[in-house]
Kinemage of the C-alpha trace (Angstrom):
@kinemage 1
@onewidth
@group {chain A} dominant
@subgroup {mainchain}
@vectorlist {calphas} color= white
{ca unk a 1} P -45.486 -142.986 -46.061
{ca unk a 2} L -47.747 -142.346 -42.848
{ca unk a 3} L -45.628 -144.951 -41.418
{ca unk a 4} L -42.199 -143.558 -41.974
{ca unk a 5} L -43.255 -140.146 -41.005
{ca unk a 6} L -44.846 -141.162 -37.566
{ca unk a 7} L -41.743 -143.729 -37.071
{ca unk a 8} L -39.679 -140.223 -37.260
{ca unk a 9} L -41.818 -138.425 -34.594
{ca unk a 10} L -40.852 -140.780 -32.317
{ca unk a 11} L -37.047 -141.610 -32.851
{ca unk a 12} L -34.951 -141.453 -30.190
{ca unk a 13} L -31.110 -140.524 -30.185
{ca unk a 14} L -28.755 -142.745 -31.779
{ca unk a 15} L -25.882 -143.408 -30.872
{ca unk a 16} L -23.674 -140.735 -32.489
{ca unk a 17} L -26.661 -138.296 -30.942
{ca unk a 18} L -26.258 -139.408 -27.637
{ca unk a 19} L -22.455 -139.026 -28.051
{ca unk a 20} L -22.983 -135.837 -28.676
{ca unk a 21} L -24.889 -134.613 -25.846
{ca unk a 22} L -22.613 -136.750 -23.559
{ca unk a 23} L -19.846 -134.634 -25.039
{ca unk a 24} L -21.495 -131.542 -24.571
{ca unk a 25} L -22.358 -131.845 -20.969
{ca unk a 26} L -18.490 -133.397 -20.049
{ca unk a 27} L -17.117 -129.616 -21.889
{ca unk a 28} L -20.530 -127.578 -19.854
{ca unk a 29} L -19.149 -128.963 -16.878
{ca unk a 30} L -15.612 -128.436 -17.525
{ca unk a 31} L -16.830 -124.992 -17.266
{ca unk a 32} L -18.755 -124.665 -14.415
{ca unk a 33} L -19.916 -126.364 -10.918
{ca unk a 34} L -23.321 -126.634 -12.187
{ca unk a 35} L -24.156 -130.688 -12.960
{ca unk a 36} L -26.178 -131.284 -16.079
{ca unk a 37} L -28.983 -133.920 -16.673
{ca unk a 38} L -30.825 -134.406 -20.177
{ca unk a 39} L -33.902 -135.558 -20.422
{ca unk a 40} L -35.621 -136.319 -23.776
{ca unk a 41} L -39.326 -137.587 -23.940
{ca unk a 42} L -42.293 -138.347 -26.504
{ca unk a 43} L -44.755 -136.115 -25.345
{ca unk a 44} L -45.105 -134.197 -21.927
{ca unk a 45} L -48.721 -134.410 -21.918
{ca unk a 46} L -51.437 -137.033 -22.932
{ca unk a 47} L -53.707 -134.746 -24.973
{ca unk a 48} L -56.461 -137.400 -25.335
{ca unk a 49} L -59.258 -135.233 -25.057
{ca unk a 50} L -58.108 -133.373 -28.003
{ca unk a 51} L -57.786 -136.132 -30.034
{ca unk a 52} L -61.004 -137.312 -28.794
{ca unk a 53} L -62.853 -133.993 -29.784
{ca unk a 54} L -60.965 -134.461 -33.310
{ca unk a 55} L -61.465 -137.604 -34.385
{ca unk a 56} L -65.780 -136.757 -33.119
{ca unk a 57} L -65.607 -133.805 -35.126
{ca unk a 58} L -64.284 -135.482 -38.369
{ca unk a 59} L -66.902 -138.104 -37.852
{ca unk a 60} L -69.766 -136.395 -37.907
{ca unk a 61} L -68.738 -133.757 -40.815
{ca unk a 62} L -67.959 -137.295 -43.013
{ca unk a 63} L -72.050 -138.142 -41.754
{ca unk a 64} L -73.308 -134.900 -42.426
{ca unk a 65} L -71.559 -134.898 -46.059
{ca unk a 66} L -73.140 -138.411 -46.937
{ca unk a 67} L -76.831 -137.719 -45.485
{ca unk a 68} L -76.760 -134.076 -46.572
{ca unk a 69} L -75.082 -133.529 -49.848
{ca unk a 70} L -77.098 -134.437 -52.529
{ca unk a 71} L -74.352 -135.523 -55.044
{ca unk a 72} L -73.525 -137.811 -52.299
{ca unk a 73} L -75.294 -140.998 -52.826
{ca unk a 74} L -74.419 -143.857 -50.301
{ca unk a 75} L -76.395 -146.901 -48.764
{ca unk a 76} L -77.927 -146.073 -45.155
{ca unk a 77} L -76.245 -148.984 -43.576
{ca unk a 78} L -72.506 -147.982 -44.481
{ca unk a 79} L -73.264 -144.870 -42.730
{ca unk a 80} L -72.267 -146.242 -39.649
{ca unk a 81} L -68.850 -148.139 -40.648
{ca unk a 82} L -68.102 -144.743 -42.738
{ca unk a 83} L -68.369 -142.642 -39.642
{ca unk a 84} L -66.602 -144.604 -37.205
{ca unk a 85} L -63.310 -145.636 -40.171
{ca unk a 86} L -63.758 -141.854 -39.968
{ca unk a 87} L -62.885 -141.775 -36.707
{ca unk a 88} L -60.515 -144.306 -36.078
{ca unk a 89} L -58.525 -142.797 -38.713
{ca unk a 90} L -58.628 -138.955 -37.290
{ca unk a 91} L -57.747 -140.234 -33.846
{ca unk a 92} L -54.583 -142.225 -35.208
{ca unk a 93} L -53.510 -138.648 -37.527
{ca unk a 94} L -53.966 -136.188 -34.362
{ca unk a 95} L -52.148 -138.623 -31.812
{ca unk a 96} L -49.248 -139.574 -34.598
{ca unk a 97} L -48.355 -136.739 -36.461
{ca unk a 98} L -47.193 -134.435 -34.512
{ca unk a 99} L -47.933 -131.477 -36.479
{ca unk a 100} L -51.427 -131.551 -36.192
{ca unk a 101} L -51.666 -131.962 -32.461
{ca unk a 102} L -49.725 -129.284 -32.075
{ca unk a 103} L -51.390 -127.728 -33.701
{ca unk a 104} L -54.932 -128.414 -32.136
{ca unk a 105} L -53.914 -128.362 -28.876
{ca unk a 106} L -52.405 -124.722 -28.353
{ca unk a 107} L -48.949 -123.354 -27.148
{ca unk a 108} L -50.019 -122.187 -23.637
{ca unk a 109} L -51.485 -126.062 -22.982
{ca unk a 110} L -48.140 -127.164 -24.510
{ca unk a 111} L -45.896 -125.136 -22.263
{ca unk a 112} L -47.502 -125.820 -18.593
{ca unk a 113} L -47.229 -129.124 -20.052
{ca unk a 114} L -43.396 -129.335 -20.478
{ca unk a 115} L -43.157 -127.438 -17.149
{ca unk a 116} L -45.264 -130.039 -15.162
{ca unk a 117} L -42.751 -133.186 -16.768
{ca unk a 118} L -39.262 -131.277 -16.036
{ca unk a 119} L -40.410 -130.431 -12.450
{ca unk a 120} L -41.319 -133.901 -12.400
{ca unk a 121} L -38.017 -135.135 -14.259
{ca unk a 122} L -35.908 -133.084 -12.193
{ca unk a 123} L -37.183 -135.268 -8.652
{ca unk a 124} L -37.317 -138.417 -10.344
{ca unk a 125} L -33.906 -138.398 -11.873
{ca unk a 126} L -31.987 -136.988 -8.459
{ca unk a 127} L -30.759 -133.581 -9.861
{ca unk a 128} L -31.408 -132.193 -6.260
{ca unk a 129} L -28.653 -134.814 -5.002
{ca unk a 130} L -25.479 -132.479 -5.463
{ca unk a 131} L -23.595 -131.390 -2.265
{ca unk a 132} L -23.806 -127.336 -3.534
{ca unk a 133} L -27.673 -128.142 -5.282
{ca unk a 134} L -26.389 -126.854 -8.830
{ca unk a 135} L -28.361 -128.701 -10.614
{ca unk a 136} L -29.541 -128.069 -13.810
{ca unk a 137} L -32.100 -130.688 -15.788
{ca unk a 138} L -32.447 -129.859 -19.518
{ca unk a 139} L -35.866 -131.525 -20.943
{ca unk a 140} L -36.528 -131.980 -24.457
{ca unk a 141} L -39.947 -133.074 -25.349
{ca unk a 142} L -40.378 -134.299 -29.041
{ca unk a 143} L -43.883 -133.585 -29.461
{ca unk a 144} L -44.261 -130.291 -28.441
{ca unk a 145} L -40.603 -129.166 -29.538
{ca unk a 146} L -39.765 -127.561 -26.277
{ca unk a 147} L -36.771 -126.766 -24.145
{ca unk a 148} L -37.544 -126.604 -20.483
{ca unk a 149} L -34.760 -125.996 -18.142
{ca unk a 150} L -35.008 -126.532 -13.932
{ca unk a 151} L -32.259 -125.420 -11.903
{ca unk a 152} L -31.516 -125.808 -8.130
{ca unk a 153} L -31.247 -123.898 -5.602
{ca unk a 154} L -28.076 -122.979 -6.128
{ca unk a 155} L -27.854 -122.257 -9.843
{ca unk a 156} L -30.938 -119.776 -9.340
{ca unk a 157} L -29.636 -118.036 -6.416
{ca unk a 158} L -26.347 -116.505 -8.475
{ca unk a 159} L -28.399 -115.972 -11.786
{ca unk a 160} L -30.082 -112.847 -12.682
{ca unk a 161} L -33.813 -113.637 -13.205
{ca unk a 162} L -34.337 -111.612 -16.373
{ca unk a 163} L -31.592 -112.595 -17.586
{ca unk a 164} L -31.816 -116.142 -17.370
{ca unk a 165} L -35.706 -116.316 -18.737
{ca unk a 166} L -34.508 -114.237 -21.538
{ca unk a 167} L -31.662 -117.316 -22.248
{ca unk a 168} L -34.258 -119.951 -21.799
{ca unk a 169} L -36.270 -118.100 -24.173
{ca unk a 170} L -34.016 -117.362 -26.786
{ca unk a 171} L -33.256 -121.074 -26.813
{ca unk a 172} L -36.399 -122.568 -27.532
{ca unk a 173} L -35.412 -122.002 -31.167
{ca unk a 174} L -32.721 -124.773 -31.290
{ca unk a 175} L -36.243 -127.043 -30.482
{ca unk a 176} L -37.762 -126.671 -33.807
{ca unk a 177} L -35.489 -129.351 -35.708
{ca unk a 178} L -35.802 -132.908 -36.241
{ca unk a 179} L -31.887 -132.995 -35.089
{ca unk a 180} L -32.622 -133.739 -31.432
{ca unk a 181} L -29.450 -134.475 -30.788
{ca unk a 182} L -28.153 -131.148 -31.942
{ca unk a 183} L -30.714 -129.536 -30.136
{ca unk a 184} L -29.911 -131.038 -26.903
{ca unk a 185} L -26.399 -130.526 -27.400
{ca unk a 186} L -26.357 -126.730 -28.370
{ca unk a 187} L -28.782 -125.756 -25.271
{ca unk a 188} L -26.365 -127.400 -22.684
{ca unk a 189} L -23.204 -125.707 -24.506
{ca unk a 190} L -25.020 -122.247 -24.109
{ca unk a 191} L -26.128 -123.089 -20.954
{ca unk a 192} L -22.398 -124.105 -20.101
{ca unk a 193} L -21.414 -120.577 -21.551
{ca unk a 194} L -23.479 -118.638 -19.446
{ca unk a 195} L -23.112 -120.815 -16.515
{ca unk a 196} L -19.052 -120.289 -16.528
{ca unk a 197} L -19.616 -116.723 -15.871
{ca unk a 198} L -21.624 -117.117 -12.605
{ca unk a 199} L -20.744 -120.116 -11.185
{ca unk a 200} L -16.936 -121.111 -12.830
{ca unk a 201} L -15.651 -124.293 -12.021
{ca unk a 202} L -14.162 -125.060 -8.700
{ca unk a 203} L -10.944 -126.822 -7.794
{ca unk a 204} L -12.409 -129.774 -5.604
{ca unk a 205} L -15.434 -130.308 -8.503
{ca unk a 206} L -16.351 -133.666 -8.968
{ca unk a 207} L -18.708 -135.313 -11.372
{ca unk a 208} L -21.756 -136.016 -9.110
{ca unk a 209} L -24.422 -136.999 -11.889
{ca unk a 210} L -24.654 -139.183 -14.404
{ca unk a 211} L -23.849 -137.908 -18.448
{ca unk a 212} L -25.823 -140.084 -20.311
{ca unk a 213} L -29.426 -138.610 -21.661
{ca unk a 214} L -32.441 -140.375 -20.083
{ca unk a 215} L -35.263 -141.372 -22.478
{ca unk a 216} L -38.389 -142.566 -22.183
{ca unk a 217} L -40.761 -144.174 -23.634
């Protein structure tokens, strides 16, 4: 059951998903000059010091119980094995499941995080390389179930700042589904929507990045 449930955590989009989010960036960008690029990941960040300080916490409370509690009797040399099956098996629970690392390691972590990757994303897949910078890398990181958006130059200099954090804001709702697919899909369609407004298509337009959603490992 562990098995299915951590195999789920780290799907990635089939083929009907990634259909879908090529579909929804072709109709964004039938909208407007901004050029989209999807991103979905595992994790943003490593977190291996929290799983570290989990699995050594979980270790010693299983010692403590069997040298403390009286009801408790065990054999002095299992103590050892005990504590450290103790720990093995924390440490593969808070780096699997999902859930719990959340969990442990705390939304403000989480978010600089997802910031740090889609900065780094939006370099390392080339969304600077359009001839009026517009554009726009959408990141969707699995773990920590978070939209982060990065937009050039020329996408930020027509938007409204309050108005565009309160968008990216109000989105980070359609992250909290195991549809990632969907997810993806619906942020660049209301990104699309707003986008039309500022910065509508124009007549020489071309298609300067690719559709397809990266994935990593």
């Amino acid at each position: 059951m562990l098995g299915d449930y951590i195999k789920k955590q780290i799907a990635k989009l089939t083929e009907e998903q990634s259909a879908a989010v090529i579909e929804a960036v072709e109709a964004a960008e039938d909208k407007t000059s901004a050029e989209f690029v999807v991103s979905l990941v595992p994790h943003s960040g490593q977190y291996r010091d929290v799983d570290l300080a989990f699995a050594s916490v979980v270790a010693l409370v299983v010692l403590g119980v069997q040298v403390f509690n009286p009801w408790w009797i065990v054999p002095a040399a299992s103590l050892p094995m005990d504590s450290l099956l103790a720990f093995a098996a924390s440490w593969l629970v808070c780096a699997r499941v999902h859930c719990v690392r959340r969990f442990l390691v705390g939304g403000e972590r989480q978010s600089q995080q997802v910031r740090a990757e889609a900065e780094l994303q939006f370099y390392r897949e080339g969304v600077r390389a359009t001839r009026a910078r517009t554009g726009v890398l959408v990141l969707y990181s699995q773990m920590e179930r978070r939209i982060e958006v990065v937009a050039d130059d020329g996408v930020m200099r027509e938007v409204d700042k309050e108005e565009w954090e309160a968008k990216l804001t109000a989105m980070q709702s359609l992250a909290r589904t195991d549809d990632h697919g969907a997810a993806i899909a619906t942020a660049v369609e209301q990104l699309g929507d707003f986008l039309a407004v500022i910065l509508p298509v124009s007549e020489d337009d071309i298609d300067e990045l690719a559709n397809r959603p990266r994935t990593r490992e």
